[in-house]
LODRENFI-283359 format. One record per residue: residue in three letters; x, y, z of N, C-alpha, C in turn. Coordinates in steps of 0.02 Angstrom, whole numbers, plus 50000, padded with zeros to 5 digits. Example, Ala and Ser with C-alpha at 12.3 -4.5 7.8 and 13.67 -1.06 7.14 Angstrom:
Ala506604971650390506154977550390506604983550390 Ser506424988850354506844994750357506455000250394 
This chain:
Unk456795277243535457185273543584457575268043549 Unk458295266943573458565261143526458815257843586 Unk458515251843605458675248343668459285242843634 Unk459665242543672460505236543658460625234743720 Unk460485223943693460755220143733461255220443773 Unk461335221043843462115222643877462085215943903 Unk461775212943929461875207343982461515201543961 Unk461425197744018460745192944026460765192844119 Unk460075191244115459935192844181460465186544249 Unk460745183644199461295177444253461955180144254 Unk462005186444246462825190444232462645193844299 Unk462515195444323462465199344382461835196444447 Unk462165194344498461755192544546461345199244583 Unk460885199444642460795204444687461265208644735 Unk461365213144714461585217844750462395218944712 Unk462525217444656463105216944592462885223044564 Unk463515226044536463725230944484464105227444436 Unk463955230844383464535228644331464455235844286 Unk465185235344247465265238944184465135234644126 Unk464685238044082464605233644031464475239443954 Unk464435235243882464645241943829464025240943800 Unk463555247043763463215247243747463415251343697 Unk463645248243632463755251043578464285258043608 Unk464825253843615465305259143646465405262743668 Unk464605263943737464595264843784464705264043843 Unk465015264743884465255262443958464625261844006 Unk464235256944020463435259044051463805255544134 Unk463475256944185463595255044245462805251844242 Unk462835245344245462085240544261462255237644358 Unk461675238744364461595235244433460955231244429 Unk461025225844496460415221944493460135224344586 Unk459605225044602459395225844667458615222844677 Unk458805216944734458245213844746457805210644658 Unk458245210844624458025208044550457795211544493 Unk457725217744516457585223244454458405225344445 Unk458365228544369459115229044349458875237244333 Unk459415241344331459445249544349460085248044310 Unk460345256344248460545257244237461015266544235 Unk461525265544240461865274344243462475275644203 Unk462535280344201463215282944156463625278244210 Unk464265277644163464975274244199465205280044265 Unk465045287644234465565288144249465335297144295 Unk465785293544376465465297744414465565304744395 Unk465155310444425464885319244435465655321044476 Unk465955319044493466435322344553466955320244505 Unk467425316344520467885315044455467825310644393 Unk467535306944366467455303344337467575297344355 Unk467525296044417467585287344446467115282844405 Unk467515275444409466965270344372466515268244425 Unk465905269644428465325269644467465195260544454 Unk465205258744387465045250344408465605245944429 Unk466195249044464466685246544497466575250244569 Unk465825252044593466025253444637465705247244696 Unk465465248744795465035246544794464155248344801 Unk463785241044802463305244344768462765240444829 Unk462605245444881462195245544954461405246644943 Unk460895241444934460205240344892460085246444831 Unk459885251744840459915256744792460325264044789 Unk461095261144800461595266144831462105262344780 Unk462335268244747463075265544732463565269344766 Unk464215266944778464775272844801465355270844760 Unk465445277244746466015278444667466745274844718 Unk467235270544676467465269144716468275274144713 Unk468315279544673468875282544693468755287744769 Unk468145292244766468155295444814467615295844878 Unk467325289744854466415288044884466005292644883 Unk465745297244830465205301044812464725294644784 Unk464095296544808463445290144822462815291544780 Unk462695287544739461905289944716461455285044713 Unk460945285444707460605282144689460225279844619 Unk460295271644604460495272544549459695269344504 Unk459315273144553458565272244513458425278744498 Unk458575284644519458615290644503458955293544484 Unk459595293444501460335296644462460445301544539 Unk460205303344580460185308644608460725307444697 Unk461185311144700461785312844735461415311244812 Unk461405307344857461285303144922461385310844965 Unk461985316344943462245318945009462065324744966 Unk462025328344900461875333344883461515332444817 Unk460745332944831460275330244788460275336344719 Unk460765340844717460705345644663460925341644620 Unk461575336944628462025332644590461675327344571 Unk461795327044511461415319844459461565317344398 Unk461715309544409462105308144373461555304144296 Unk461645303644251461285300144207460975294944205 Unk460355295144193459985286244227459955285544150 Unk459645277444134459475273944079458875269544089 Unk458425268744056458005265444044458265258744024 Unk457955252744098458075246844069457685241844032 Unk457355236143997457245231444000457495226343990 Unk456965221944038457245212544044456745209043972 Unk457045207943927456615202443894456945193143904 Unk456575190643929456705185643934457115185244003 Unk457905181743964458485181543995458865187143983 Unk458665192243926459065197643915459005204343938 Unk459525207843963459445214543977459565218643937 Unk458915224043902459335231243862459345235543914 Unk459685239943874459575248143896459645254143846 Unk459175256543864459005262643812459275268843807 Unk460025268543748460525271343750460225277643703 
């Protein structure tokens, strides 16, 4: 596992998305109710930026065409065959990795 710093836990409040790079990766981080969840950028339907989308407790919706997942599982809200890439997070401290 090679976990890389993306954040700190004061970059993103509750219920925030962001895009952030993980060794020139595009990661979509969210924070919900204070645990932080991480996913590919980039949505299953067209490639929408999922951490530009919004982000409804453990729901994101892609914001070009609103395809929805959930982003503790990766798994499609309206067609659970569809799934998008999850990441393993941790908080040390003030810092957030994710395990790219």
């Amino acid at each position: 596992m090679t976990f890389i710093k993306v954040a700190t836990i004061h970059d993103l409040k509750d219920g925030e998305a962001k895009v952030v790079d993980a060794n020139g990766t595009p990661i979509a981080l969210y924070r919900v109710n204070g645990k932080f969840y991480a996913t590919t950028n980039t949505c299953a339907h067209r490639g929408g930026p999922l951490g530009e989308g919004v982000l409804d407790n453990e729901v994101i919706t892609c914001p070009w065409h609103g395809w929805r997942f959930n982003v503790a599982s990766g798994i499609n809200v309206i067609m659970p065959s569809i799934k998008i890439q999850t990441y393993k997070v941790e908080v040390r401290s003030d810092d957030v990795f994710v395990d790219v």
